[in-house]
C-alpha positions in Angstrom: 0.6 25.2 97.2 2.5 23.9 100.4 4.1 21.0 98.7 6.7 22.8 96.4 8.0 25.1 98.9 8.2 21.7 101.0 10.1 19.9 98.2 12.5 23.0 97.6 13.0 22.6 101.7 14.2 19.1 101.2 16.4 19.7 98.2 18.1 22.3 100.1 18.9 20.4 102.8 19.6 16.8 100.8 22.4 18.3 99.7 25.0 17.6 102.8 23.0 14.7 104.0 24.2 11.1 103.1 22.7 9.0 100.7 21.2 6.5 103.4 19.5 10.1 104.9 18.5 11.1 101.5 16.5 7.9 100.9 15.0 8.4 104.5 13.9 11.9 103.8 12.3 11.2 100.1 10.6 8.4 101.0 9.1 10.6 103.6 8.0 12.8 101.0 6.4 10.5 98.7 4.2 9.4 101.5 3.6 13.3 102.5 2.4 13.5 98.6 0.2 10.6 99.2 -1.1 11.9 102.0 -2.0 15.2 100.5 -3.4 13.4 97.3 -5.9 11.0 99.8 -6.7 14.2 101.5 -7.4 16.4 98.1 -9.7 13.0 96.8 -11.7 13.2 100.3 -12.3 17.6 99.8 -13.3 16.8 96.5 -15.7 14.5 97.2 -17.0 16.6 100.2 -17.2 19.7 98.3 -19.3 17.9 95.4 -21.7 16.6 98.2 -22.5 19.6 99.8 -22.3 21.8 96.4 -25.3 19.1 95.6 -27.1 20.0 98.6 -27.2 24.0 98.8 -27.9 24.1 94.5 -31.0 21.4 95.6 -31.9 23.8 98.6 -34.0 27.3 96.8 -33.2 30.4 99.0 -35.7 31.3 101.9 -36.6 33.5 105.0 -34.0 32.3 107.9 -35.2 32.1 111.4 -31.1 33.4 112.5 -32.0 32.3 116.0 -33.5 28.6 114.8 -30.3 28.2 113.0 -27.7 29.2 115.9 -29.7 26.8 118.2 -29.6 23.9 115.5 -25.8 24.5 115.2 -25.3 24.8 118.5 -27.3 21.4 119.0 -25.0 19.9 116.6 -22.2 20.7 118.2 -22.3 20.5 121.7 -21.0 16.7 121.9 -17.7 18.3 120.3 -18.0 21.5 122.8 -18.6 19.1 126.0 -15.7 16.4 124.9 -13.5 20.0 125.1 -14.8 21.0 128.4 -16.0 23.8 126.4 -19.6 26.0 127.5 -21.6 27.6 125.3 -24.4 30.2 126.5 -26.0 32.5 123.7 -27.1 36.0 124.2 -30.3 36.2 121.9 -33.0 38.9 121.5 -37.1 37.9 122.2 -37.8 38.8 118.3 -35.2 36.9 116.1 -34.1 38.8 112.6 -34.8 37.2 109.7 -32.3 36.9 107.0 -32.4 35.7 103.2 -30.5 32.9 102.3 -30.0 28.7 101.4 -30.0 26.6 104.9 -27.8 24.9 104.3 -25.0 27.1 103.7 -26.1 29.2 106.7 -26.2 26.7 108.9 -22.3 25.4 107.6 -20.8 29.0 107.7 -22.4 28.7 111.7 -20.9 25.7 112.5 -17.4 26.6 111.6 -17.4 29.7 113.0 -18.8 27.7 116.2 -16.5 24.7 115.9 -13.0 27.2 114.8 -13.8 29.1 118.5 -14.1 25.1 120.2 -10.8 24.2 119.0 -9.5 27.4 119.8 -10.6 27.6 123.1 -9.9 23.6 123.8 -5.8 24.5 123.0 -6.0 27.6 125.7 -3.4 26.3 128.7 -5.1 29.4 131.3 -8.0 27.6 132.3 -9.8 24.4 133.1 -13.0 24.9 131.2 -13.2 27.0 128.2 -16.4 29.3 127.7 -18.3 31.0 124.5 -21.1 33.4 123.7 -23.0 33.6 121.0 -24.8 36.5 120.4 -27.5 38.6 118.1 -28.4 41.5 117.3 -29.1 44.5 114.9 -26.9 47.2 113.6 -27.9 50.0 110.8 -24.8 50.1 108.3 -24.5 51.8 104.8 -25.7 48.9 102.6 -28.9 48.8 105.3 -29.6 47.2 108.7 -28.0 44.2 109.3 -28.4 41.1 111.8 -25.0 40.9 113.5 -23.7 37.4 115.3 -20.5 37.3 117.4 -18.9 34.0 118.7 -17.0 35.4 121.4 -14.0 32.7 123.3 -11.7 33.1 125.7 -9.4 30.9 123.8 -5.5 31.8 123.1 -6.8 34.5 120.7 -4.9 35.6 117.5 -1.6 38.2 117.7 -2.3 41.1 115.3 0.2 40.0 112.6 -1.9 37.2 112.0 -5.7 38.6 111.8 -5.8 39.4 108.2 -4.8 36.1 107.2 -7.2 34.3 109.2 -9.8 33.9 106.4 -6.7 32.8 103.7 -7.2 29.8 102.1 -4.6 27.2 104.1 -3.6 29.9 106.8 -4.2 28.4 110.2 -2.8 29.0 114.2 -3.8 25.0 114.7 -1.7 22.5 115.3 -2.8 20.0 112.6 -5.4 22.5 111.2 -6.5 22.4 107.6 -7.0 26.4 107.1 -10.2 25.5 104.7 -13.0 25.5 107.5 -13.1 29.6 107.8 -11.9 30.2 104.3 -15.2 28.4 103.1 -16.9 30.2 105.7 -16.3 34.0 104.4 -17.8 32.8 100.8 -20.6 31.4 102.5 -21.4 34.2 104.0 -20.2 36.3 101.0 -22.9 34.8 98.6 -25.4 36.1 101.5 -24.1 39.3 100.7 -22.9 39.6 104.4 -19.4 39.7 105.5 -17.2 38.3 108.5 -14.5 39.8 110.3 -12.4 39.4 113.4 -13.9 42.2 115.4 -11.5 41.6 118.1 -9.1 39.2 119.7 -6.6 39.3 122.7 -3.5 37.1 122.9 -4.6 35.1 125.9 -8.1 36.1 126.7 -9.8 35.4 123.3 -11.6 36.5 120.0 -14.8 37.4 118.6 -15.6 36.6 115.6 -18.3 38.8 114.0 -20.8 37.8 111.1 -23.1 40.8 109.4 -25.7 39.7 107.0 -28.5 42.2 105.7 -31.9 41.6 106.7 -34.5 40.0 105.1 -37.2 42.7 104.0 -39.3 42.4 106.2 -37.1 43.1 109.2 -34.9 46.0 107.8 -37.9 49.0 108.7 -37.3 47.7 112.0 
């Protein structure tokens, strides 16, 4: 999508350059294309591997605290190489929710790991800090297990929070905008939904994730 506005870009401003700058600038490109191409090959093959391991995965009863703490787990070498904490806020009975483990467990960890990078980048403070927290909330469609991954990263100016789950849409240096795109399908094919619930330039965002409770759980 990127690469044709990029080309357009270059033609535009070929035009007054000299023909040594010219050759400069499109061989440039060409290795821009290549780089794109490597990086397309690498997605595809990622996306087939782990497309492989949710359809081998059958849908079950989700321990939402088990997962958080096996995210977490996973990524607190990444967290501690940012000088990042993580504490989570987490009621004595855990809700249940019905879904492929996989997939939860992914649409976790890049909530988890989007609020790492965030809050790694913020130039306020020395050690960056996140909670992660759960808990229950009656909505129309039912009750619903809520978790919020809450930073005190750079957060995200208001122009910007509706196109934070867009495919390619980032506020990264170097970031891919795919990570939190894949996220709100995962979580869409839970029938839950995610949201920026709220998020301060300079103080930090949550991030909140509803997903309807298993049966057992929703009486509650």
């Amino acid at each position: 999508q990127k690469l044709p506005e990029e080309l357009s870009a270059l033609q535009a401003r070929l035009e007054a350059a000299d023909a040594e700058a010219m050759r400069a600038r499109l061989s440039a490109a060409r290795k821009h294309g290549q780089t794109v191409a490597d990086a397309m090959k690498d997605l595809l093959a990622l996306t087939a591997g782990f497309d492989a391991l949710v359809r081998q995965q059958q849908p079950a009863r989700l321990d939402v605290h088990e997962v958080i703490k096996q995210v977490i787990s996973t990524s607190m070498p990444l967290a501690e190489d940012a000088h990042v904490k993580i504490r989570t806020q987490l009621d004595d009975s855990p809700p249940y929710v019905i879904g492929v483990a996989a997939g939860l467990h992914q649409a976790f960890f890049n909530v988890l790991l989007n609020a790492i990078q965030q809050t790694a980048e913020s130039k306020l403070r020395r050690e960056g800090h996140i909670l992660v927290s759960v808990g229950i909330a009656s909505r129309d469609a039912g009750r619903m297990a809520q978790i919020r991954v809450c930073d005190d990263g750079p957060g995200i100016h208001a122009t910007q929070r509706g196109r934070i789950f867009d495919l390619g849409f980032t506020t990264r240096k170097g970031g891919s905008g795919i990570g939190l795109f894949i996220t709100r399908h995962l979580v869409e094919s839970l029938r839950g939904r995610i949201s920026i619930e709220e998020s301060h330039v300079l103080w930090g965002t949550t991030v909140l994730i509803e997903l309807p409770l298993a049966d057992a759980d929703a009486s509650r």
